[in-house]
N, C-alpha and C positions, 0 to 999 in steps of 0.2 A: 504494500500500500504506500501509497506517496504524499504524505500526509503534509510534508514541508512544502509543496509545489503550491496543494491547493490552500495554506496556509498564508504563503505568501501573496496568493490571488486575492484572496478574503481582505488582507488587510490593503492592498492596492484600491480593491473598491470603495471600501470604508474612507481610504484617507480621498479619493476622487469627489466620493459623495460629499464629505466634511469639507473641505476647501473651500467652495465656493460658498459654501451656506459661513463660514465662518470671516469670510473674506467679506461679503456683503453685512452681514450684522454690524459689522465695525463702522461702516460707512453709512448708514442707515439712519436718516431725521424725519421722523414723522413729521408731515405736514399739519400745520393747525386746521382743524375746520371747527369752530364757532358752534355748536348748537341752533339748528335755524329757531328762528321765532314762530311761538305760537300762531296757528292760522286764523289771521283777522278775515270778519267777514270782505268781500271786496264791495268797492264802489258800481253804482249802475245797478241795472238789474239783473244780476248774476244768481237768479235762483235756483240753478244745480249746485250752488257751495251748502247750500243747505239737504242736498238730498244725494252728498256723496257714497254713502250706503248703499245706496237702490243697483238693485241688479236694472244693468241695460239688455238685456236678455227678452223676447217676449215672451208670456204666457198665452198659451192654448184658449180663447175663448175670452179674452180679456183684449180692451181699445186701449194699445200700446204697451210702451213697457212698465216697468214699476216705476225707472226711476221719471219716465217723460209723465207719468200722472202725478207725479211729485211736484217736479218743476211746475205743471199745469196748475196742481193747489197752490204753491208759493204766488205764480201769480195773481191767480184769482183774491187769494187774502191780502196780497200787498196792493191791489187795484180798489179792495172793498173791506173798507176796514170795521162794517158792518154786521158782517157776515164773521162767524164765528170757528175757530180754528177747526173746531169737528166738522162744521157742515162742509170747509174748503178740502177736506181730506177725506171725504166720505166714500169716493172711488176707489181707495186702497183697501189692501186685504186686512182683513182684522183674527186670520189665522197665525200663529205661533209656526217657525220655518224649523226645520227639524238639524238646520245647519250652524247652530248657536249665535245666531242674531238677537240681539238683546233686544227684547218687545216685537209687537209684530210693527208692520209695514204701516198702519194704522197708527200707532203710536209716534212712531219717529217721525211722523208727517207733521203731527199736531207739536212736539216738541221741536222740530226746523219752525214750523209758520212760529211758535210763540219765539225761539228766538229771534225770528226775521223782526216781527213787531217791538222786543226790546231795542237791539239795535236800532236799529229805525227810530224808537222814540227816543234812544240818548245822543243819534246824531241829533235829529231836531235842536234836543236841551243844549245839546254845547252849542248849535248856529246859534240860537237866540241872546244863552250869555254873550256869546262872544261878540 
């Protein structure tokens, strides 16, 4: 058996593979990247930032997708500030997804339209002070 031949190969590989992984670690400065910022809502009418959740996928027997009945309610409550966040969301599903989405499609409708009208009423308050 020739134990020293393939002993000598073994450590040739070892020191090939080690070299360059030890050569690069030396020279190596991670670049800074910042933490981006929390997602503000955006200016205009950008009411898909509220309905980033929604599958864009159609459903079988449903007018469009989740997430364009979403957009649809945002605008409808952002045009009529009468009309109340359940009645603007009332075309989405009010079934529970079997794929761990927290509340159903129903829910996170009415929670986008209520934030949309928060924001919305604390731009107002700062134009007026300011």
């Amino acid at each position: 058996m020739n134990l020293h031949p393939k002993l000598a190969l073994g450590l040739a590989v070892l020191a090939l593979g080690l070299v360059p992984a030890l050569a690069g670690a030396t020279s190596y400065q991670p670049e800074y990247h910042p933490e981006p910022p929390h997602p503000t809502a955006p200016k205009g009418h950008a009411y898909g930032f509220y309905c980033q959740g929604f599958s864009k996928k159609h459903v079988k027997g449903q007018q469009g997708t989740p997430f364009s009945q979403c957009v649809h309610a945002m605008r409808v409550a952002d045009h009529n500030d009468q009309i109340s966040a359940r009645k603007a969301c009332h075309a989405l599903s009010k079934k529970h997804t079997a794929h761990g989405d927290k509340g159903t499609a129903f829910s996170r409708c009415i929670k986008g339209v209520n934030q949309l009208r928060r924001e919305e009423a604390a731009t107002v308050a700062t134009t007026v002070v300011a």
